[in-house]
BALOBA-1460 file (C-alpha; in Angstrom, 3 decimals):
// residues 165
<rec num="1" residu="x" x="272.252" y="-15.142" z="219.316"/>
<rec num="2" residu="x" x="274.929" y="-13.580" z="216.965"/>
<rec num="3" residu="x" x="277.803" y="-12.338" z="219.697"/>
<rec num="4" residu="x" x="279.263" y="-9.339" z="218.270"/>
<rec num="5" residu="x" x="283.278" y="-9.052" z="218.443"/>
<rec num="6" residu="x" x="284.698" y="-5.865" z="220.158"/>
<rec num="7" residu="x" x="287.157" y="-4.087" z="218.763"/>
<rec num="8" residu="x" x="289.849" y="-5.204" z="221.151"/>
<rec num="9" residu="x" x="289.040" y="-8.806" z="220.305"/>
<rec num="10" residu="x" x="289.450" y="-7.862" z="216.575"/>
<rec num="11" residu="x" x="292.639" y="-5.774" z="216.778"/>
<rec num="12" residu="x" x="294.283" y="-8.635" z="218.440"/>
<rec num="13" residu="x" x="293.087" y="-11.496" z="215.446"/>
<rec num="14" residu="x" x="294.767" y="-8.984" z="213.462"/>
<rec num="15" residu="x" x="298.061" y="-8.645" z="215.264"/>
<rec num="16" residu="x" x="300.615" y="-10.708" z="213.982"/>
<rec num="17" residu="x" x="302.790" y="-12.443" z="216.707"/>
<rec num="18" residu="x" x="306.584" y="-13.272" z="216.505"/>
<rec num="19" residu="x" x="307.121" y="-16.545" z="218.513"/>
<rec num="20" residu="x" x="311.138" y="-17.778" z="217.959"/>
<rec num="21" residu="x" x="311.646" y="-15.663" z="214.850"/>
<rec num="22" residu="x" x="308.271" y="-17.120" z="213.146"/>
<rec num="23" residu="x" x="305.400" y="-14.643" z="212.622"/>
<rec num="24" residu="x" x="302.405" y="-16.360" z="213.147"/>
<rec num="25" residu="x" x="298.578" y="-14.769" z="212.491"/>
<rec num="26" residu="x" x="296.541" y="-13.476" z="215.743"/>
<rec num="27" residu="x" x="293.772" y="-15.057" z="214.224"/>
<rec num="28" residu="x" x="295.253" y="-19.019" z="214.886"/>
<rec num="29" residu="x" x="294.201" y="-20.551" z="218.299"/>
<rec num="30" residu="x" x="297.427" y="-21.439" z="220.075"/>
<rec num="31" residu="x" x="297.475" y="-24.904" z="219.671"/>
<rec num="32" residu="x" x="297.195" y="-24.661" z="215.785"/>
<rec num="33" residu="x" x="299.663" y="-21.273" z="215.264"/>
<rec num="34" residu="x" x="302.794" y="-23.008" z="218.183"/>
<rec num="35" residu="x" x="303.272" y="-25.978" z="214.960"/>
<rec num="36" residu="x" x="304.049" y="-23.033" z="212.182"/>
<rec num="37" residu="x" x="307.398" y="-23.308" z="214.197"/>
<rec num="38" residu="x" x="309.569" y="-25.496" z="212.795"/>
<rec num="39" residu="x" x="310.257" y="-28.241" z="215.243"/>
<rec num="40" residu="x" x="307.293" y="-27.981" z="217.489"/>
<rec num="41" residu="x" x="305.048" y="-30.474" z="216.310"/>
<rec num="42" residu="x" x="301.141" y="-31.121" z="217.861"/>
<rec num="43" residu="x" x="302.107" y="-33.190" z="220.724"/>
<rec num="44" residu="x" x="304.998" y="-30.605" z="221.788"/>
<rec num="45" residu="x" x="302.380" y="-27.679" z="221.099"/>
<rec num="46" residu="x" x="299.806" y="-29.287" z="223.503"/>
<rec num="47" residu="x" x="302.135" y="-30.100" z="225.827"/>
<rec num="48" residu="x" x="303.640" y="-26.529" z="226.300"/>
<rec num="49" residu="x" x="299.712" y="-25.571" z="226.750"/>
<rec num="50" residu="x" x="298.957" y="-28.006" z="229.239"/>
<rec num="51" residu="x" x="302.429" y="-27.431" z="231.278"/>
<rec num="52" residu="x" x="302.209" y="-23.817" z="231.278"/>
<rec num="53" residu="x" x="298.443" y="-24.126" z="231.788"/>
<rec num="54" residu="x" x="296.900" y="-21.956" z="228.661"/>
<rec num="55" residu="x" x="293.935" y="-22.782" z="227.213"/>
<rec num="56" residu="x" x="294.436" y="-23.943" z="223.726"/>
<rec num="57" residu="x" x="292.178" y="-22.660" z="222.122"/>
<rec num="58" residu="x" x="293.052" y="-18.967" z="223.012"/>
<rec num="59" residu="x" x="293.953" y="-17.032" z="219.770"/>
<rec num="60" residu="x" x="297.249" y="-16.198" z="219.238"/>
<rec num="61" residu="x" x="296.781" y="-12.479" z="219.582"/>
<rec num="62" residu="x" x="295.375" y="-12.625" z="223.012"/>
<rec num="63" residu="x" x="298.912" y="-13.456" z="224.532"/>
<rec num="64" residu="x" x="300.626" y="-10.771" z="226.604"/>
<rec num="65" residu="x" x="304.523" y="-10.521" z="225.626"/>
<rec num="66" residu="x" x="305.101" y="-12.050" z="229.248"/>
<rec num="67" residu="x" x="303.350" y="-15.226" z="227.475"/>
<rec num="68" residu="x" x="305.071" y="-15.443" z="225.005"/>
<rec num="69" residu="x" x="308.142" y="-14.855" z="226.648"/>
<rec num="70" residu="x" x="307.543" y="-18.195" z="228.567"/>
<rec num="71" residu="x" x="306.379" y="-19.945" z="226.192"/>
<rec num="72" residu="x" x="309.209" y="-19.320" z="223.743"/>
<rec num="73" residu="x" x="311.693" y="-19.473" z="226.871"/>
<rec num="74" residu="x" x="309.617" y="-22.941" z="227.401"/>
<rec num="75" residu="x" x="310.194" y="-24.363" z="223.670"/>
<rec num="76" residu="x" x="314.028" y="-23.351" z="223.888"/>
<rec num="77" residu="x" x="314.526" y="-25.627" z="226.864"/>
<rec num="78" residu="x" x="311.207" y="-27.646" z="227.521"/>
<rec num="79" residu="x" x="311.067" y="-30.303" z="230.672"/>
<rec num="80" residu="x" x="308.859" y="-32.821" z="228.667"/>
<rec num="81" residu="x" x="309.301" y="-36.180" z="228.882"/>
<rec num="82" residu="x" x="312.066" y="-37.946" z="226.775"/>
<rec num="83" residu="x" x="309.375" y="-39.512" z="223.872"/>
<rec num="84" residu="x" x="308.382" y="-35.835" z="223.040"/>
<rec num="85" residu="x" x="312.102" y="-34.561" z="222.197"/>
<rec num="86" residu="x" x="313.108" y="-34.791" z="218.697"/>
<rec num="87" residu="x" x="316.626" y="-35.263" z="218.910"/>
<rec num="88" residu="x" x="316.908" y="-38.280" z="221.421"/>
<rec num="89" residu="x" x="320.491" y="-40.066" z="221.972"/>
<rec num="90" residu="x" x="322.576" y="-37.229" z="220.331"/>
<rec num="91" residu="x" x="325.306" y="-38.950" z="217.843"/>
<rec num="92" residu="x" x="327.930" y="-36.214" z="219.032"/>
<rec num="93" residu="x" x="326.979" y="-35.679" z="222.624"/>
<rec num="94" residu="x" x="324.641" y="-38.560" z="223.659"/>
<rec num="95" residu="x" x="321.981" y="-36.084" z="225.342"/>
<rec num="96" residu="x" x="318.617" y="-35.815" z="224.877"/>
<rec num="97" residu="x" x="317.755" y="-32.529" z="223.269"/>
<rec num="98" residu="x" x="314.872" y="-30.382" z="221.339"/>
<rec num="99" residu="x" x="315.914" y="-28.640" z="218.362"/>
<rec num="100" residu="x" x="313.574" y="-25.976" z="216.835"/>
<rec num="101" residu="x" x="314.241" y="-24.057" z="213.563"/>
<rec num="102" residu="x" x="317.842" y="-23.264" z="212.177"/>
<rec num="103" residu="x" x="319.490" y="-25.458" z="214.241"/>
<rec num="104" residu="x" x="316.751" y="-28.206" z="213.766"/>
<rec num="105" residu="x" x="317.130" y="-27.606" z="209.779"/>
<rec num="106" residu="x" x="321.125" y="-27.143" z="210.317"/>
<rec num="107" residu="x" x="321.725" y="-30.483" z="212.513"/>
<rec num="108" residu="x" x="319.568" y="-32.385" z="209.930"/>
<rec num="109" residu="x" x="321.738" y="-31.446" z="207.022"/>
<rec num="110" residu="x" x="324.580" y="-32.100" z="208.781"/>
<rec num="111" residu="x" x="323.466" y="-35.748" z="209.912"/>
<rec num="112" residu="x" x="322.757" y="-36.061" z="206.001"/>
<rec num="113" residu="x" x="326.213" y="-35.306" z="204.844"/>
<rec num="114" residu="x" x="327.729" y="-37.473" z="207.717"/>
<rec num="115" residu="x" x="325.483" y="-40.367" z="206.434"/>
<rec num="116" residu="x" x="327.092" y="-39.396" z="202.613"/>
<rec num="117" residu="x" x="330.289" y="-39.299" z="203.589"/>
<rec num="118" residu="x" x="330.757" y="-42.424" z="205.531"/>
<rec num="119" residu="x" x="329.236" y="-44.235" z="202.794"/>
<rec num="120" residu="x" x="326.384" y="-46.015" z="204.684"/>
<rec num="121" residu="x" x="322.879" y="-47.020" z="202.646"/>
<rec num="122" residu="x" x="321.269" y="-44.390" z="203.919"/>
<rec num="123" residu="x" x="323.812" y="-42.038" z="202.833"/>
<rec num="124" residu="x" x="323.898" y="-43.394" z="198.986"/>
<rec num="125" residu="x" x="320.310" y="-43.447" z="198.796"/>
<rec num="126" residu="x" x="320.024" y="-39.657" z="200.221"/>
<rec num="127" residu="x" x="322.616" y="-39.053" z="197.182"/>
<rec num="128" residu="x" x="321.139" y="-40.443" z="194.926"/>
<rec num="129" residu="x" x="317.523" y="-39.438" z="195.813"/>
<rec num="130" residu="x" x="315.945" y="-42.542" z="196.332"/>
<rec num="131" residu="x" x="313.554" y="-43.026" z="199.654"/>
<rec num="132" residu="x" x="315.783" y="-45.223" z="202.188"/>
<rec num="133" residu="x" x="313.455" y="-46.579" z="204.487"/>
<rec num="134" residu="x" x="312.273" y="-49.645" z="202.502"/>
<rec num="135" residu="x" x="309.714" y="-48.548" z="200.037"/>
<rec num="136" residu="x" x="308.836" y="-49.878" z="196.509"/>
<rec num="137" residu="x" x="310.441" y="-47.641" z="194.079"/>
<rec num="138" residu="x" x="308.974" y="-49.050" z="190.618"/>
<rec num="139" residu="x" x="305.912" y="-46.671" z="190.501"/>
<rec num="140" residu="x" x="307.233" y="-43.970" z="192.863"/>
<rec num="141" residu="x" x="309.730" y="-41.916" z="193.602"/>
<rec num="142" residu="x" x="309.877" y="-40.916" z="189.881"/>
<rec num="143" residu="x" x="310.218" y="-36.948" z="190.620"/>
<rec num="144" residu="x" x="313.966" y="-36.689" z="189.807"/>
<rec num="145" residu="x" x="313.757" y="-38.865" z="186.107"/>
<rec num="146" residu="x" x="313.707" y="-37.253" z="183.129"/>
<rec num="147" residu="x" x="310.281" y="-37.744" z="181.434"/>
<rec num="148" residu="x" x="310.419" y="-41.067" z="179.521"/>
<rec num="149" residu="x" x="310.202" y="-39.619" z="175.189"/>
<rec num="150" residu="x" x="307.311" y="-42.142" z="174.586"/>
<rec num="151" residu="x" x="306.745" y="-43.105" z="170.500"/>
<rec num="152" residu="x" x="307.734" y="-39.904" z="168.383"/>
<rec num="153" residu="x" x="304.734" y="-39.487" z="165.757"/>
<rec num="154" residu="x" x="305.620" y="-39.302" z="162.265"/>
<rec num="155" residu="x" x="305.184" y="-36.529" z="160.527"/>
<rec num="156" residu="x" x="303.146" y="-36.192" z="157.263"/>
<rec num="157" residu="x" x="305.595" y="-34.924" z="154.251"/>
<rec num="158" residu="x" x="303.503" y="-34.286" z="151.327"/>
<rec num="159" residu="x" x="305.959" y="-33.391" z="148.118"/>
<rec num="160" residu="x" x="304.729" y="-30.695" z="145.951"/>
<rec num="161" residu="x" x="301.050" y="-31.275" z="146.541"/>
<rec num="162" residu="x" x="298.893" y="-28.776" z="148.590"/>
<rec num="163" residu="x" x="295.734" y="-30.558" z="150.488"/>
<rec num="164" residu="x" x="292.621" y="-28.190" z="150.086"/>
<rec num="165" residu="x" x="289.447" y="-29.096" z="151.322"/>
């Protein structure tokens, strides 16, 4: 049998959500639509689910805004274990943490320019666009050179004469 969706259920694939200042589509189960956030990866989106006990594969627009209110109250400040966070051992604080979008992107950039400025490998390779964790760079990695010329062909110069066929 063909199960017919009622307009409820349709109205609410439609919806778009706002989860931590990401809109993500109604449509998207809740497992799949929590890792549009930026710093909530699969393992952090099925954990939420199976802490706060929703099914996964809910869609998106089905949540109430009490849901989501826990859920992005849950993401600010989750109590998963340590191997889940992504910003273990903090270099300024020495906490274990979970960033999630500006910060995430803003703490990243500023590790970056720390690494430049210090002068480390990692920070010379960042500036100078290389990859610094050990890979082969003779046929990779090639995105930031200019395109090599090649052989120039030589043009035909024909004095006075016209060619006709």
């Amino acid at each position: 049998m063909v199960e017919q969706k009622t307009d409820l259920e349709k109205k609410q694939e439609e919806r778009v959500v706002r989860i931590l200042s990401k809109d993500i589509e109604g449509g998207m189960t809740i497992y799949s639509g929590l890792t549009k956030i930026k710093g909530v990866s699969w393992a952090v989106s099925n954990a939420v689910c199976k802490v706060l006990k929703i099914d996964k594969k809910r869609k998106i627009g089905s949540l109430t805004i009490d849901e989501i209110k826990t859920i992005s109250d849950f993401i600010k400040n989750p109590k998963l274990p340590v191997y889940l966070l992504n910003r273990r051992k903090d270099f300024e604080t020495g906490e274990n943490k979970h960033l999630q979008g500006s910060d995430l992107e803003l703490r990243k950039e500023f590790d970056i320019k720390r690494l430049k400025k210090i002068k480390s490998y990692r920070g010379l390779r960042h500036a100078s666009g290389l990859p610094m964790r050990g890979q082969r760079t003779r046929s990779h990695f090639r995105i930031n050179r200019r395109k090599s010329s090649g052989i120039k062909k030589k043009e035909k110069k024909v004095e006075g004469r016209k060619f006709e066929k």
